[in-house]
C-alpha positions in Angstrom: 74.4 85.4 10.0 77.5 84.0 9.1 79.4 80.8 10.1 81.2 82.9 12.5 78.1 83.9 14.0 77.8 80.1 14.6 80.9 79.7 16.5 80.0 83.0 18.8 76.7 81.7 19.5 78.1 78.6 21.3 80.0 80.8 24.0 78.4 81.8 27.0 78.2 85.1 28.0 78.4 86.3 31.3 75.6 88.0 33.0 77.6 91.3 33.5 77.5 91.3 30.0 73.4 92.2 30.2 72.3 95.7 30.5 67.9 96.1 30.9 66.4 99.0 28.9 67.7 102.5 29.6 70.4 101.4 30.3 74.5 102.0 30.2 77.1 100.5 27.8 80.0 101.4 28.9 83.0 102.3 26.5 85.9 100.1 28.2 89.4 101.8 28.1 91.1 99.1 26.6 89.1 99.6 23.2 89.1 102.2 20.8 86.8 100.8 18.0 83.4 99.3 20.0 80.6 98.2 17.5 77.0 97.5 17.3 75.3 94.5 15.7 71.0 94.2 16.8 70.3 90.3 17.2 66.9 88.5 18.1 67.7 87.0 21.8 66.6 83.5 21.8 65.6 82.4 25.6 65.8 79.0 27.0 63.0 78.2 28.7 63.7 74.2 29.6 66.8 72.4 29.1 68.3 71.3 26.1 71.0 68.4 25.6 71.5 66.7 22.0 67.4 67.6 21.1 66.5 67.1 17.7 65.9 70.5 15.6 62.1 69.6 15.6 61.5 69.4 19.1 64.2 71.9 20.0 61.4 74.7 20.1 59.6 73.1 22.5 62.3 74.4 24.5 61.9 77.9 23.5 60.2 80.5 26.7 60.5 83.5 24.7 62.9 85.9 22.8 64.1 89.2 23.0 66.1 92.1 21.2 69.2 92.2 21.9 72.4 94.3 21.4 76.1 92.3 20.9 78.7 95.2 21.4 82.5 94.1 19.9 85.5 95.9 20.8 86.9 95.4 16.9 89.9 96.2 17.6 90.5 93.9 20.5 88.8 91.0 18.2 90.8 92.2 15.4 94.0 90.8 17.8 92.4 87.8 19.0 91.9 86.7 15.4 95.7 87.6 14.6 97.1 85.9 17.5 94.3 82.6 17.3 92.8 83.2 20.7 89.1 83.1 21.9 87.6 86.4 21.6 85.9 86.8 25.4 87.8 90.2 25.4 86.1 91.2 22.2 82.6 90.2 22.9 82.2 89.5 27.0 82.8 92.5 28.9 80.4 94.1 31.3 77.4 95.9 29.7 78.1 94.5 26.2 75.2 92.7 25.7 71.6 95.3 26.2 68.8 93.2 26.2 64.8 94.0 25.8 62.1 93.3 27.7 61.3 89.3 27.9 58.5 88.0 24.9 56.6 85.1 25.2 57.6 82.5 22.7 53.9 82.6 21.1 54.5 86.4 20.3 57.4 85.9 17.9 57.6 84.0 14.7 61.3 83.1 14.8 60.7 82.3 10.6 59.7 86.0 10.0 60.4 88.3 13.1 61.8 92.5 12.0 65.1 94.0 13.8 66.1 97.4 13.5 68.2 99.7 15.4 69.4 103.0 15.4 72.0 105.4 17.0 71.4 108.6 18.1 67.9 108.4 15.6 69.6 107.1 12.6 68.8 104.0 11.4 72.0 101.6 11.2 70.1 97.7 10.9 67.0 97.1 9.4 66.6 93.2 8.5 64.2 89.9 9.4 65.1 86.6 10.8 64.1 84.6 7.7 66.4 86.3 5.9 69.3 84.4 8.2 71.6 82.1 7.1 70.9 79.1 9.9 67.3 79.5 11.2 66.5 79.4 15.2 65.5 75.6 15.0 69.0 74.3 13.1 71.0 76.8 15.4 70.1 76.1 18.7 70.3 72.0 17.5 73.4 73.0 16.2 74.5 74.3 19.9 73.0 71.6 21.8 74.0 69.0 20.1 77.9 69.9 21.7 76.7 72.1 24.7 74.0 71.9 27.2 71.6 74.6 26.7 69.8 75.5 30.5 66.6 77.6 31.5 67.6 81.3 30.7 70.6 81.3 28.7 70.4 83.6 26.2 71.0 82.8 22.5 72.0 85.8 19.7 71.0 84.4 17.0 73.4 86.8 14.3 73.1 90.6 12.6 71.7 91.9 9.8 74.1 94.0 7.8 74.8 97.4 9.2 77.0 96.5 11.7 78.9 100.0 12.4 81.1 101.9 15.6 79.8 103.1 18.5 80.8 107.0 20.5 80.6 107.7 24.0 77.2 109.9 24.3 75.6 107.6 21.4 71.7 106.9 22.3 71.1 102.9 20.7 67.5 102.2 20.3 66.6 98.7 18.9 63.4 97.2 18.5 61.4 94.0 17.0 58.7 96.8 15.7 55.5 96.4 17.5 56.6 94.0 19.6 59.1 95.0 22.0 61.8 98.1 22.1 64.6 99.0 24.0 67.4 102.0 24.5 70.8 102.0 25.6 73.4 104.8 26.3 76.9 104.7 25.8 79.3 106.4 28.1 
């Protein structure tokens, strides 16, 4: 994850953005270049305001797999003309989501991501491998923003990151834990 990744993590997606398991992403006309990028999903279980990163777990109810879809292209303008990117990363069904794991299921230090399209694996990586670790990220976001009960935290991609088609199948998983699959039309 990358100190961009940092900065996206602070904005709050809208709930349109989620999409449950078997699911539809759907390919928005004002894009022509829509990526993938599999992220563990960090959920807020209690709320969080300016907690230390040693106690910020505590605030941890579970995580999840989780899919951030980017129109590129549309980023690529937003970065051009120095304007948020909501239009890039916020539209609805852009961000599929797993089922919901209990906190004490995932080790956050050492958890596996992969995900495929259309049976092809694209991402294959593990969370200790990330540049800023659960703990310092979410202190990181709540020492400036409020984090409440159910928001939803990506926590950054391994390399892979690659386009998406219309008819594309995405499957991404935290291997024996939890799975998901999304369809793009």
């Amino acid at each position: 994850m990358c100190c961009t990744q940092l900065c996206k993590a602070c904005q709050r997606e809208p709930t349109t953005c989620y999409v449950n398991n078997g699911g539809i992403v759907r390919y928005p006309s004002i894009s022509k270049n829509i990526h993938y990028e599999v992220e563990l999903g960090v959920v807020i279980g209690e709320k969080a305001a300016q907690i230390s990163e040693d106690k910020i777990m505590d605030h941890v109810a579970g995580y999840t797999i989780a899919v951030d879809v980017t129109c590129r292209d549309i980023q690529d303008q937003c970065i051009e003309q120095r304007i948020p990117w909501t239009m890039a990363k916020c539209l609805d069904t852009f961000c599929p989501v797993g089922n919901f794991v209990p906190a004490s299921e995932i080790d956050p230090f050492n958890t596996e991501l992969l995900l495929k399209v259309n049976n092809e694996l694209k991402q294959h990586g593990n969370s200790k491998d990330m540049i800023f670790n659960v703990p310092s990220l979410l202190e990181y976001i709540n020492r400036h923003i409020t984090l409440l009960p159910g928001d939803l935290v990506l926590t950054g991609s391994p390399e892979g990151v690659g386009p998406l088609s219309r008819g594309d199948e995405i499957y991404a998983a935290i291997p024996s834990v939890t799975e998901a699959t999304f369809y793009v039309e």
